[in-house]
MIVEXZA-566870 format. One record per residue: z, x, y of N, C-alpha, C in turn; residue in three letters. Coordinates in steps of 0.001 Angstrom, whole numbers. Layout:
% residues N
FILUM;Z;X;Y;Z;X;Y;Z;X;Y;ALA
...
***
This chain:
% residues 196
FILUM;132922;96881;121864;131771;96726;120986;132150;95797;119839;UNK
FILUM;131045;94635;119553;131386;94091;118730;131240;94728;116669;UNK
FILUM;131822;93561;116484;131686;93886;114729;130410;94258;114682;UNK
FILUM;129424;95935;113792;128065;95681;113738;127861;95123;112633;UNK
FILUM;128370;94740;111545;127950;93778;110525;127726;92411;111065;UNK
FILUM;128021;91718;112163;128027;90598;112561;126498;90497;113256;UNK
FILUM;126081;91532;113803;125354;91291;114870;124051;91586;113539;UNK
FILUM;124211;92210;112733;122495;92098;112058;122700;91351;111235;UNK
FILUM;123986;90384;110914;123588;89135;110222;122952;87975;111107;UNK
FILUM;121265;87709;110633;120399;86861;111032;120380;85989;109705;UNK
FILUM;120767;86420;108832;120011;85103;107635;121141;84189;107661;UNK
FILUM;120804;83208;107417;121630;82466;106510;121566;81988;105324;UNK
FILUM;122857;81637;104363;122644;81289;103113;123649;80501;102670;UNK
FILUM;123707;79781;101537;124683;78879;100959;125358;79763;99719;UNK
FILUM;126617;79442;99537;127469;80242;98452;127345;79253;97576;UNK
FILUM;126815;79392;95893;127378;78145;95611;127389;78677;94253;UNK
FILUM;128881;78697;93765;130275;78943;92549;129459;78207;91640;UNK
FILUM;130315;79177;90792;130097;78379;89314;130840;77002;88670;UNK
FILUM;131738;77216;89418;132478;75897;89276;132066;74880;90383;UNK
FILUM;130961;74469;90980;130316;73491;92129;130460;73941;93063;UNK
FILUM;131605;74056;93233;132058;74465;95169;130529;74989;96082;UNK
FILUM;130519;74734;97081;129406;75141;97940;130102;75561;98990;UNK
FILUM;129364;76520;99805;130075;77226;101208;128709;77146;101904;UNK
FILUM;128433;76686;103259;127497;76524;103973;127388;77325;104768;UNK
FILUM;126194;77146;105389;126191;78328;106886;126850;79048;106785;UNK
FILUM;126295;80269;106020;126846;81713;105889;126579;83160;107004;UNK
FILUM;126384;83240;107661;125550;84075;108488;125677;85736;107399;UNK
FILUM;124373;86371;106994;124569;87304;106381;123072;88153;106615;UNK
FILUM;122934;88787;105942;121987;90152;106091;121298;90385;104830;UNK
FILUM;120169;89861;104254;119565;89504;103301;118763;90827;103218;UNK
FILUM;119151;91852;101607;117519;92955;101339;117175;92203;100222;UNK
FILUM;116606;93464;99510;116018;93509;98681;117009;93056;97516;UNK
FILUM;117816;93939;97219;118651;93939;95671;120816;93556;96362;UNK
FILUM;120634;93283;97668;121982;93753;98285;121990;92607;99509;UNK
FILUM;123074;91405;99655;123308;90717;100455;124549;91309;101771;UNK
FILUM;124905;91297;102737;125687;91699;103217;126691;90601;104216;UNK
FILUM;127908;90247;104058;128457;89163;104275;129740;89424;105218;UNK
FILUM;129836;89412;106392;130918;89411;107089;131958;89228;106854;UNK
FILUM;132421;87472;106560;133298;86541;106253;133709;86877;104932;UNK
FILUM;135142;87562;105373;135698;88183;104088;136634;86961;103090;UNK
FILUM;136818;85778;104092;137480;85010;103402;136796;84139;102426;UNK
FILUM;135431;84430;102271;134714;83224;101339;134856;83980;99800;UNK
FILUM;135158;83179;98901;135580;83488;97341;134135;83806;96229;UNK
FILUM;133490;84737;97022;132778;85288;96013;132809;86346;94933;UNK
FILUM;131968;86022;93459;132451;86102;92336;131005;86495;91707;UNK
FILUM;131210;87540;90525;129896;87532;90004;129398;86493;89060;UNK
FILUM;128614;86178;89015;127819;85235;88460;127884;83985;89427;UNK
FILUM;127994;83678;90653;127601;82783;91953;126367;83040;92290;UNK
FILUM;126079;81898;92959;124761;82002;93527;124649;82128;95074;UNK
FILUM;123603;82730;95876;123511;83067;97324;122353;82601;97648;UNK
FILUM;122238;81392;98499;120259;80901;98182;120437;81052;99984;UNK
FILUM;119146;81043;100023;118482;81492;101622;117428;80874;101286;UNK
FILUM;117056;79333;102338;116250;78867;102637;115302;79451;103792;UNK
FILUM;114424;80025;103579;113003;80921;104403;112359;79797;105508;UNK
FILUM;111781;80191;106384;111270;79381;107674;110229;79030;107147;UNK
FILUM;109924;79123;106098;108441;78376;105519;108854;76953;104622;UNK
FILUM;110474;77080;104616;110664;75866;103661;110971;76162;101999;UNK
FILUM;110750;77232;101657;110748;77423;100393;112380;78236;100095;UNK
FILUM;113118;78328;99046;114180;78839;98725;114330;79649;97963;UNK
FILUM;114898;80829;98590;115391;82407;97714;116782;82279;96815;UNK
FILUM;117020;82228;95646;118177;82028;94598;118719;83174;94124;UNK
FILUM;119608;84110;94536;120065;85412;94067;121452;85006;93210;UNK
FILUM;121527;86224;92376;122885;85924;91296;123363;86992;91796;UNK
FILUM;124905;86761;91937;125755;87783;92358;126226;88931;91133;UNK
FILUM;125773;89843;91260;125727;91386;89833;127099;91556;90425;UNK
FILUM;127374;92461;91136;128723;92859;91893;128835;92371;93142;UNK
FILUM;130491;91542;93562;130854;90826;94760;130780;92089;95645;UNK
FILUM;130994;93576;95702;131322;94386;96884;131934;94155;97529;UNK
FILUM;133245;93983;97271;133934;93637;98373;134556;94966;98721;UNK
FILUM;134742;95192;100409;135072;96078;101127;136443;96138;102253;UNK
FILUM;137559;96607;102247;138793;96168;103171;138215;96864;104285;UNK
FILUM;139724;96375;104971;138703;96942;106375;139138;98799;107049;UNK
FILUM;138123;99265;107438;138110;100806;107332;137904;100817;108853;UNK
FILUM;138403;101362;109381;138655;101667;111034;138065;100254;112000;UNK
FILUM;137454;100379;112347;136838;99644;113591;135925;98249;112578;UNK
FILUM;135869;98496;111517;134704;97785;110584;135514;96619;109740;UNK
FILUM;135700;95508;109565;136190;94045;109259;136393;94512;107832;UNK
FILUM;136777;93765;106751;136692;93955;105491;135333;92931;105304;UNK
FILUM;134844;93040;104349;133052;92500;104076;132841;92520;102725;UNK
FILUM;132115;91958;102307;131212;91744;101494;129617;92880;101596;UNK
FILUM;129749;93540;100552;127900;94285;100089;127465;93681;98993;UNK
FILUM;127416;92689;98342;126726;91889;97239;125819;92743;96492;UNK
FILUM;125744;93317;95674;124734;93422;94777;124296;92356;94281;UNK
FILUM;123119;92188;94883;122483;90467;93736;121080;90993;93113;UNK
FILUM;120316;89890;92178;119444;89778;91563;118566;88307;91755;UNK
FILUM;117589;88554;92132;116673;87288;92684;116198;86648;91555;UNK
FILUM;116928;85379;91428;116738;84790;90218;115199;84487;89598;UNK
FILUM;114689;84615;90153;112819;84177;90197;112310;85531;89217;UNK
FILUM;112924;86362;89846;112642;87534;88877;113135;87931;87554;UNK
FILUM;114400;87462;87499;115292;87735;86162;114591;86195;85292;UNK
FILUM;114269;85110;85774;113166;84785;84901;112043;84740;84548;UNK
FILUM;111355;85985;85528;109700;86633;84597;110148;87299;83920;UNK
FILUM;111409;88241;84005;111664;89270;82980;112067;88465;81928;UNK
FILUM;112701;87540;81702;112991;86718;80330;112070;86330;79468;UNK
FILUM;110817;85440;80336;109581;85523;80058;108496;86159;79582;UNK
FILUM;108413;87123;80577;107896;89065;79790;108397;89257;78684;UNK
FILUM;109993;89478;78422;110013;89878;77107;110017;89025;75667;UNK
FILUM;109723;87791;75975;109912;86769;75077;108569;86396;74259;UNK
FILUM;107489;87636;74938;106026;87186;74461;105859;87742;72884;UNK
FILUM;105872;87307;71804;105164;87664;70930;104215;88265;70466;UNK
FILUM;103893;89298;69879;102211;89488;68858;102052;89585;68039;UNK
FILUM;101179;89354;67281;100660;89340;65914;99387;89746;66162;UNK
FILUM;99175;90762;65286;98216;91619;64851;97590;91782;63248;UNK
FILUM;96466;91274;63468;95623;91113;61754;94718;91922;62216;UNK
FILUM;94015;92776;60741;93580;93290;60700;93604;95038;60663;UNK
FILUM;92449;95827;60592;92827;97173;60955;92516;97741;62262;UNK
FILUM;91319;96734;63007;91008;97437;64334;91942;96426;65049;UNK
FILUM;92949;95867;64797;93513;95170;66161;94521;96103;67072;UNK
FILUM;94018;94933;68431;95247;96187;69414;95103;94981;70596;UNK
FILUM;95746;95800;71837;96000;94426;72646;96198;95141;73887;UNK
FILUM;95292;94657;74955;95401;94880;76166;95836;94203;77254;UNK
FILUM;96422;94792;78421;97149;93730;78920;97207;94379;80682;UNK
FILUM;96205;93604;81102;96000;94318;82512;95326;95722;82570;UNK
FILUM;94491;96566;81450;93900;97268;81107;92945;97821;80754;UNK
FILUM;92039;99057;81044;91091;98857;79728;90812;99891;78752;UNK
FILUM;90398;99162;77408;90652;100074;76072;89551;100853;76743;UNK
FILUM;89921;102230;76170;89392;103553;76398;89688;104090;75031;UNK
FILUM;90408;103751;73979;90610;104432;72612;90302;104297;72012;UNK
FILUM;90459;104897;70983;89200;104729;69727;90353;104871;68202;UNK
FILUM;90087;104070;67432;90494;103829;66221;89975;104983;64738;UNK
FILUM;90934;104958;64347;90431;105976;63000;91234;104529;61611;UNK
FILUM;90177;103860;60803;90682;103001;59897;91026;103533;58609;UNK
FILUM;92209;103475;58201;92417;104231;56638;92303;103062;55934;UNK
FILUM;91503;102712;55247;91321;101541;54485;90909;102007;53197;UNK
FILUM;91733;101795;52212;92136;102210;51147;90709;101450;49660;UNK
FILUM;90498;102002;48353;89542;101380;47940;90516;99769;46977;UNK
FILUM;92008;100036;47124;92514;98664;46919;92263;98013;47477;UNK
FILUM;92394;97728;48606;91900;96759;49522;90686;95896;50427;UNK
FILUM;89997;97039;50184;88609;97053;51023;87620;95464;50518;UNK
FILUM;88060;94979;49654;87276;94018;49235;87977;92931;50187;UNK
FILUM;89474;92319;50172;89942;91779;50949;89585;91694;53040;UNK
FILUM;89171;93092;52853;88895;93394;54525;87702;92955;54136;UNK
FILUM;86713;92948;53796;85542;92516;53743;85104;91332;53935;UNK
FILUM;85798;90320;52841;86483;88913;52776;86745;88522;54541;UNK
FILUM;88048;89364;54925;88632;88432;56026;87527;88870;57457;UNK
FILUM;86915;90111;57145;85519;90179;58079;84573;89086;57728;UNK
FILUM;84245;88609;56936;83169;87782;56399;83738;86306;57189;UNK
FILUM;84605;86388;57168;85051;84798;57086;85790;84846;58706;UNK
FILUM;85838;85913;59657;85991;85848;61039;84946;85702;61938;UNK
FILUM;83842;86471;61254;82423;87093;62048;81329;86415;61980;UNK
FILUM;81396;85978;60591;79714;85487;60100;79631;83687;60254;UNK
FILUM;78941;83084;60888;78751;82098;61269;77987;80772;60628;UNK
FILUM;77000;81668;59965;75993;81067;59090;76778;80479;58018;UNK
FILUM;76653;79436;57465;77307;78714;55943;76896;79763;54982;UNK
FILUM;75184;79912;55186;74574;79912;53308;74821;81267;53921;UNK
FILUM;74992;82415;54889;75376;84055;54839;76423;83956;54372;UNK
FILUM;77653;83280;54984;79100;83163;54719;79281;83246;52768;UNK
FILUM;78565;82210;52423;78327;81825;50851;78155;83148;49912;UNK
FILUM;76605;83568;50519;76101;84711;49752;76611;85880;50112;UNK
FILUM;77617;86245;50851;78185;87561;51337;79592;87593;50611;UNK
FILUM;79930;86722;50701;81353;86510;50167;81109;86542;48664;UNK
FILUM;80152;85783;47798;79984;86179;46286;79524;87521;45851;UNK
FILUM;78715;87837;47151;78846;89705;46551;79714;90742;46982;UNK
FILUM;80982;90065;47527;82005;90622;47423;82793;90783;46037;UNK
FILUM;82493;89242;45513;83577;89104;44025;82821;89786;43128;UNK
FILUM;81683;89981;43418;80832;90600;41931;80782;92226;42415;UNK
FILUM;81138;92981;43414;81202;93998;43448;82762;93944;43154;UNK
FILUM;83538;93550;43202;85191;93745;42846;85232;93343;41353;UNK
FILUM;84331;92574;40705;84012;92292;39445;83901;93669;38620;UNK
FILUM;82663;94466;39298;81426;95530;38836;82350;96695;39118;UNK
FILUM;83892;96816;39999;84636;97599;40206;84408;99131;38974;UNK
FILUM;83941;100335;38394;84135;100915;38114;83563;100955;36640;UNK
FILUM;82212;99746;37129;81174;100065;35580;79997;100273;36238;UNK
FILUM;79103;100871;35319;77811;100961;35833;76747;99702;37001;UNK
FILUM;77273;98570;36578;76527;97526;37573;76867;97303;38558;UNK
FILUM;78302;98009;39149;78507;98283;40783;77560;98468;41372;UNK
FILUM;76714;99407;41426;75827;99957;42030;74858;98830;42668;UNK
FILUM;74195;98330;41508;73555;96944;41603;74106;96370;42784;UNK
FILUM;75489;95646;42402;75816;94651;43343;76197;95646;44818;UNK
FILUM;76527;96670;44581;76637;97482;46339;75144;97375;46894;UNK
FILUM;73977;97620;46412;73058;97565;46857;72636;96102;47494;UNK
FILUM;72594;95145;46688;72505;93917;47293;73624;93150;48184;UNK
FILUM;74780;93485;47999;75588;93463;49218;75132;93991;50503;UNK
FILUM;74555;95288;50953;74280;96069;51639;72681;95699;52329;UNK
FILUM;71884;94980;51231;70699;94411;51567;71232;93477;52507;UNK
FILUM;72146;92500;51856;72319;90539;52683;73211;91302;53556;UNK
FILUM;73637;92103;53824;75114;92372;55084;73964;92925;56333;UNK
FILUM;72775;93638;55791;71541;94265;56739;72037;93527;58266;UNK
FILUM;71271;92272;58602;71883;91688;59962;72855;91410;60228;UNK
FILUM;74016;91789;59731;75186;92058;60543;75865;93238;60326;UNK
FILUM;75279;94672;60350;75874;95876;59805;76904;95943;61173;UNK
FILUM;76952;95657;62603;77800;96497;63144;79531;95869;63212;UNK
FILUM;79186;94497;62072;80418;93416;61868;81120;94198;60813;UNK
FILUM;80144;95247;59917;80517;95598;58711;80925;97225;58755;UNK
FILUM;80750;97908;59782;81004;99195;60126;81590;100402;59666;UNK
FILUM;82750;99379;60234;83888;100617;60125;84640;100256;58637;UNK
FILUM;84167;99298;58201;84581;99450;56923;83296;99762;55737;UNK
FILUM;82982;100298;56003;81461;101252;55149;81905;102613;54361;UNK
FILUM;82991;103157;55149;82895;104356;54577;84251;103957;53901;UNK
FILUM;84841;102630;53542;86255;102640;52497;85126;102185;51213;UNK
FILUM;84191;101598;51872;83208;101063;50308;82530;101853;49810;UNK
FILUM;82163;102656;50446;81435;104312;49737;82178;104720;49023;UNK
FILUM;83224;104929;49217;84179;105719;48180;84374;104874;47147;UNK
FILUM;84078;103778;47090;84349;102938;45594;83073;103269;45222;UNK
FILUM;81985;103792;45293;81029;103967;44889;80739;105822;43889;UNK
FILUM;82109;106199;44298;82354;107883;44135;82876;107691;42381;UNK
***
Protein backbone atom coordinates (compact mmCIF):
# COMPACT_ATOMS: atom_id res chain seq x y z
CA UNK A 1 0.00 0.00 0.00
CA UNK A 2 1.08 3.17 -0.98
CA UNK A 3 1.95 6.50 1.10
CA UNK A 4 -1.93 7.74 1.94
CA UNK A 5 -0.80 11.29 2.14
CA UNK A 6 0.39 10.97 -1.44
CA UNK A 7 -2.60 9.63 -2.94
CA UNK A 8 -5.14 12.57 -1.67
CA UNK A 9 -2.65 15.04 -2.68
CA UNK A 10 -4.61 16.43 -5.87
CA UNK A 11 -3.77 20.16 -5.55
CA UNK A 12 -1.04 21.72 -6.53
CA UNK A 13 0.81 24.74 -5.33
CA UNK A 14 3.95 26.92 -5.45
CA UNK A 15 6.17 27.48 -2.18
CA UNK A 16 7.36 30.80 -2.34
CA UNK A 17 9.99 32.04 0.82
CA UNK A 18 10.49 35.05 2.05
CA UNK A 19 13.70 35.38 0.84
CA UNK A 20 12.44 34.78 -3.24
CA UNK A 21 13.18 31.23 -3.57
CA UNK A 22 10.17 29.51 -5.33
CA UNK A 23 9.45 25.64 -5.24
CA UNK A 24 7.09 24.50 -8.06
CA UNK A 25 4.77 21.72 -8.61
CA UNK A 26 4.02 20.84 -5.21
CA UNK A 27 1.51 18.06 -5.14
CA UNK A 28 -0.49 18.72 -1.76
CA UNK A 29 -3.98 18.57 -0.15
CA UNK A 30 -5.51 21.99 0.10
CA UNK A 31 -8.57 22.79 3.25
CA UNK A 32 -9.81 25.26 4.66
CA UNK A 33 -7.26 26.70 7.41
CA UNK A 34 -4.54 23.50 6.87
CA UNK A 35 -2.33 22.58 3.72
CA UNK A 36 -0.98 19.06 3.74
CA UNK A 37 2.45 18.37 2.01
CA UNK A 38 4.18 15.09 1.44
CA UNK A 39 7.65 16.26 0.36
CA UNK A 40 9.36 16.54 3.54
CA UNK A 41 12.41 17.92 1.95
CA UNK A 42 10.98 21.35 0.81
CA UNK A 43 12.15 24.28 3.43
CA UNK A 44 9.04 25.52 4.71
CA UNK A 45 8.87 28.34 7.23
CA UNK A 46 6.27 30.51 8.83
CA UNK A 47 5.61 33.50 7.22
CA UNK A 48 6.02 31.74 3.35
CA UNK A 49 3.62 31.71 1.02
CA UNK A 50 1.56 28.49 -0.56
CA UNK A 51 -0.52 29.81 -3.71
CA UNK A 52 -2.80 27.28 -5.63
CA UNK A 53 -3.79 28.33 -8.92
CA UNK A 54 -7.80 27.03 -9.24
CA UNK A 55 -9.10 25.56 -12.73
CA UNK A 56 -10.92 28.74 -13.23
CA UNK A 57 -7.61 30.66 -13.53
CA UNK A 58 -7.79 32.67 -10.52
CA UNK A 59 -5.12 32.29 -7.47
CA UNK A 60 -5.45 31.16 -3.75
CA UNK A 61 -2.40 33.00 -1.53
CA UNK A 62 -2.11 31.32 1.99
CA UNK A 63 0.54 32.47 4.74
CA UNK A 64 2.16 29.81 6.50
CA UNK A 65 0.91 30.34 10.69
CA UNK A 66 2.68 26.98 11.65
CA UNK A 67 5.09 24.77 9.16
CA UNK A 68 3.70 21.28 10.96
CA UNK A 69 6.17 19.50 10.37
CA UNK A 70 5.77 15.75 11.15
CA UNK A 71 8.79 12.76 11.26
CA UNK A 72 7.97 9.78 10.12
CA UNK A 73 5.65 7.48 12.47
CA UNK A 74 5.29 3.83 11.32
CA UNK A 75 4.21 3.19 7.81
CA UNK A 76 3.50 7.23 7.31
CA UNK A 77 6.61 9.49 5.53
CA UNK A 78 7.58 12.50 7.63
CA UNK A 79 5.14 15.53 6.14
CA UNK A 80 4.15 18.63 6.37
CA UNK A 81 0.28 19.79 8.12
CA UNK A 82 0.63 23.61 7.41
CA UNK A 83 -1.49 25.65 9.33
CA UNK A 84 -2.09 28.57 6.88
CA UNK A 85 -4.23 31.70 6.58
CA UNK A 86 -5.77 32.78 3.18
CA UNK A 87 -4.32 35.92 2.56
CA UNK A 88 -7.55 37.51 0.90
CA UNK A 89 -8.99 37.19 4.19
CA UNK A 90 -6.36 38.48 6.61
CA UNK A 91 -6.82 41.54 4.32
CA UNK A 92 -10.68 42.13 4.89
CA UNK A 93 -9.85 41.67 8.43
CA UNK A 94 -7.23 44.56 8.25
CA UNK A 95 -9.72 46.45 6.42
CA UNK A 96 -12.72 45.67 8.84
CA UNK A 97 -10.84 46.85 11.56
CA UNK A 98 -9.33 49.94 10.17
CA UNK A 99 -12.89 51.57 9.65
CA UNK A 100 -13.42 54.59 11.66
CA UNK A 101 -16.58 56.49 13.31
CA UNK A 102 -17.52 59.53 14.30
CA UNK A 103 -20.55 60.23 15.93
CA UNK A 104 -22.25 63.89 16.40
CA UNK A 105 -24.88 64.49 18.06
CA UNK A 106 -27.26 62.82 20.75
CA UNK A 107 -29.43 60.49 18.59
CA UNK A 108 -26.45 59.14 16.59
CA UNK A 109 -25.76 55.40 16.17
CA UNK A 110 -24.74 53.23 13.28
CA UNK A 111 -25.92 50.29 11.56
CA UNK A 112 -24.22 47.92 9.71
CA UNK A 113 -25.96 45.05 7.90
CA UNK A 114 -28.93 45.62 10.33
CA UNK A 115 -31.94 47.01 11.47
CA UNK A 116 -32.39 49.66 14.26
CA UNK A 117 -35.06 48.28 16.44
CA UNK A 118 -33.87 50.64 19.53
CA UNK A 119 -34.89 53.39 20.89
CA UNK A 120 -32.89 56.28 22.46
CA UNK A 121 -33.46 58.04 25.86
CA UNK A 122 -31.56 61.85 25.26
CA UNK A 123 -30.12 63.45 28.50
CA UNK A 124 -29.66 66.80 27.21
CA UNK A 125 -28.79 69.01 29.77
CA UNK A 126 -30.34 72.92 30.05
CA UNK A 127 -26.38 73.97 29.37
CA UNK A 128 -26.44 72.85 26.28
CA UNK A 129 -29.70 72.56 24.71
CA UNK A 130 -29.35 75.83 22.88
CA UNK A 131 -26.22 74.50 21.00
CA UNK A 132 -28.31 71.16 20.04
CA UNK A 133 -30.83 73.31 18.75
CA UNK A 134 -28.31 75.39 16.72
CA UNK A 135 -26.60 72.18 15.25
CA UNK A 136 -30.39 70.73 14.57
CA UNK A 137 -31.24 73.97 12.87
CA UNK A 138 -28.36 74.09 10.73
CA UNK A 139 -28.48 70.02 9.72
CA UNK A 140 -32.33 69.81 9.07
CA UNK A 141 -33.81 73.05 8.03
CA UNK A 142 -33.35 73.88 4.44
CA UNK A 143 -35.09 77.07 3.96
CA UNK A 144 -32.50 80.30 4.20
CA UNK A 145 -35.12 82.88 5.73
CA UNK A 146 -36.39 79.51 8.41
CA UNK A 147 -32.66 78.76 8.90
CA UNK A 148 -32.28 82.83 9.69
CA UNK A 149 -35.37 83.22 11.88
CA UNK A 150 -34.95 79.95 13.90
CA UNK A 151 -31.51 80.33 14.67
CA UNK A 152 -32.09 84.17 16.07
CA UNK A 153 -34.67 82.78 18.36
CA UNK A 154 -32.36 80.59 19.57
CA UNK A 155 -29.86 83.57 20.68
CA UNK A 156 -32.69 85.57 22.15
CA UNK A 157 -34.02 82.69 24.12
CA UNK A 158 -30.27 81.97 25.46
CA UNK A 159 -30.26 85.84 25.78
CA UNK A 160 -33.89 85.79 27.87
CA UNK A 161 -32.09 82.66 29.74
CA UNK A 162 -33.71 83.11 33.32
CA UNK A 163 -35.66 86.59 33.11
CA UNK A 164 -39.08 87.10 32.66
CA UNK A 165 -38.96 87.59 28.63
CA UNK A 166 -37.94 83.92 28.11
CA UNK A 167 -41.21 83.04 27.94
CA UNK A 168 -41.88 85.48 25.11
CA UNK A 169 -39.10 84.28 23.06
CA UNK A 170 -39.97 80.26 23.93
CA UNK A 171 -43.27 80.99 22.63
CA UNK A 172 -42.24 82.41 19.35
CA UNK A 173 -39.54 79.98 18.90
CA UNK A 174 -42.15 77.25 19.25
CA UNK A 175 -44.62 79.23 16.90
CA UNK A 176 -41.64 79.47 13.74
CA UNK A 177 -40.25 75.73 14.75
CA UNK A 178 -44.46 74.70 14.26
CA UNK A 179 -43.46 73.04 10.61
CA UNK A 180 -40.75 71.29 11.59
CA UNK A 181 -41.69 70.00 15.20
CA UNK A 182 -40.66 66.30 14.48
CA UNK A 183 -36.83 67.85 13.54
CA UNK A 184 -37.28 69.49 16.98
CA UNK A 185 -38.58 66.56 19.20
CA UNK A 186 -36.62 64.97 21.19
CA UNK A 187 -35.09 67.93 22.21
CA UNK A 188 -38.42 69.65 23.63
CA UNK A 189 -38.41 68.28 26.81
CA UNK A 190 -34.40 69.66 27.60
CA UNK A 191 -36.16 73.19 26.61
CA UNK A 192 -39.07 72.83 28.94
CA UNK A 193 -37.03 72.59 31.71
CA UNK A 194 -35.35 75.92 30.96
CA UNK A 195 -38.67 77.15 31.14
CA UNK A 196 -39.08 75.62 35.03
Amino acid sequence: MGNPLKQLARDTVILKKQNGEVYSDIKANVQKNKIFIHDNTLPIEEGDRLIRTLSNGLEESYIVVDRGYYEKFHSIDAHYQCDVQKESSMQYKEWASNITNHFYGANSRVNIGSTDNSSNIVNINQENIFDELRAVINKNISSESDLMILLGLVDSMEETKGTPSFIEKYKSFMESAANHMSVFSPLLPALAQVLA
